[in-house]
C-alpha positions in Angstrom: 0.0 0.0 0.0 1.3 3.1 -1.0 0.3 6.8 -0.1 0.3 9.1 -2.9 0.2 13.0 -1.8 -2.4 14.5 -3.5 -1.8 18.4 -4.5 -4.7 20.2 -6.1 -4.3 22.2 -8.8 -0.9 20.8 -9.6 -1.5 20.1 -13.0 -4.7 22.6 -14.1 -3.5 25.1 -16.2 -3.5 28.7 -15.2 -6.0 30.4 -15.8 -4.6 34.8 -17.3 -6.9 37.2 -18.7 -5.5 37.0 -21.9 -5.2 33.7 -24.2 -1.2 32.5 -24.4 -1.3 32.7 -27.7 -2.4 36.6 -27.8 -0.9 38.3 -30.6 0.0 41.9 -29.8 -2.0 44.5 -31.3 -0.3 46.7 -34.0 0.6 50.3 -34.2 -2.3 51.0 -36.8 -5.1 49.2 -34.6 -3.5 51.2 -31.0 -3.7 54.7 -32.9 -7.3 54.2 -34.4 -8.9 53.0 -31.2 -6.8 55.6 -29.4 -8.7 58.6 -31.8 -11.7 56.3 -30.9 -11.8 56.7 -27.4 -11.2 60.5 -28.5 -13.9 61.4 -30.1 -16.7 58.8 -28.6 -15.2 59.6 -25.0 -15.3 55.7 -23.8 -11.9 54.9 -22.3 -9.4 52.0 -23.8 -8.7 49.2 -21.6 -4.7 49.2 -21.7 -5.0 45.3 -21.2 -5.9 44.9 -25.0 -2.7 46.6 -26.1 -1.6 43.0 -25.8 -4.2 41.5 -27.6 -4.9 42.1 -31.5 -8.1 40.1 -31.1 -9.4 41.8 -28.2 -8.8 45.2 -29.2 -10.5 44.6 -32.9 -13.5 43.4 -30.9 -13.3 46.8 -29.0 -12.8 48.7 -31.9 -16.0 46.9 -33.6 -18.3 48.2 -30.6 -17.0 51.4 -30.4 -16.8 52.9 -34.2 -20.1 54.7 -35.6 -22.4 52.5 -37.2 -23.1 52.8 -41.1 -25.6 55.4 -42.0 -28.7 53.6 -42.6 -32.2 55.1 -44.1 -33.0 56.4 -47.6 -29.8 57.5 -49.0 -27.3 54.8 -47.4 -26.6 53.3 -51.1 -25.7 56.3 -52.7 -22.1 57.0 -53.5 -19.6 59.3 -51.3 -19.1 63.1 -52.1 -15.4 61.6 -52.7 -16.3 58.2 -54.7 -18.2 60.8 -57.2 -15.7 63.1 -57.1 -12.8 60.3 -58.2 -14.9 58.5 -60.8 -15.9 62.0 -62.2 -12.0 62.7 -62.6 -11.3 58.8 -64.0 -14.1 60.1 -66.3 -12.1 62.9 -67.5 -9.0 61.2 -68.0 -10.6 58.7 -69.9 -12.7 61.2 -71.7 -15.9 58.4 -70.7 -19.0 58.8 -69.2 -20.3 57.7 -66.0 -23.7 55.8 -66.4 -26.1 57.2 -64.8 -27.4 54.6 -62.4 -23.8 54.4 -60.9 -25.2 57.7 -59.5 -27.6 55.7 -57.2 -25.7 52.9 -55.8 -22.4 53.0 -54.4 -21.4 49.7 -55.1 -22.1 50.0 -58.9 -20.1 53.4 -58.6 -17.1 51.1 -56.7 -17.5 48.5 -59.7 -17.2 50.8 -62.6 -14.2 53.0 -60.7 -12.6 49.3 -60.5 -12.9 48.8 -64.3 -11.8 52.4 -65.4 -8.8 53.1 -62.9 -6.5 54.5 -65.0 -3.4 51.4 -64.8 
C-alpha cells in the first residue's frame, strides 16, 4: 500500500486574462482606437494593447455605425468626385445609375482606374 500525496491544482492550467497565444496589437489598430476613445469619449482598456483580437472586438463596438435610411446606397461626395475625374482622363461617361448605388459606382471605378 502506497500513499500518494495528492496536490490540487498541480496540473490545471493557469488560468490569465488574456489567451497564451495573444498576438499583440499593431501600431495601426492602437492609434485608431486611441482617436476612438477621443472622439466617442469611452476609455481604452490598456490590457488589450496585448491582444490584437481583443482590441478589434473593441474597436468593432466602439466605431459609428453605417448610416442607414433612404440614401445609405448612394455614392460618397469623394467616390463621385474620383470617378468623375477617372471620367475625364478617360474622356468616358459615367452611367447614370452608378449615381444611385455605391457599389455600382465602386464597380465601374474598378474597371476604369487608369493602370
Amino acid at each position: 500500500m502506497s500513499i500518494h500525496p495528492t496536490l490540487p491544482g498541480l496540473f490545471e492550467p493557469i488560468q490569465t486574462a488574456l489567451p497564451l497565444d495573444a498576438e499583440p496589437a499593431t501600431e495601426k489598430q492602437i492609434a485608431y482606437a486611441r482617436s476612438l476613445a477621443a472622439r466617442t469619449g469611452r476609455a481604452v482598456p490598456t490590457a488589450l494593447f496585448a491582444d490584437k483580437a481583443g482590441l478589434s472586438a473593441w474597436i468593432d463596438q466602439a466605431k459609428p455605425k453605417a448610416p442607414e435610411g433612404r440614401f445609405a446606397a448612394y455614392p460618397s461626395a469623394k467616390q463621385v468626385q474620383f470617378a468623375e475625374r477617372i471620367a475625364r482622363l478617360k474622356r468616358r461617361q459615367i452611367p447614370a445609375e452608378c449615381f444611385k448605388d455605391k457599389v455600382m459606382m465602386s464597380r465601374w471605378i474598378d474597371g476604369n482606374k487608369p493602370r
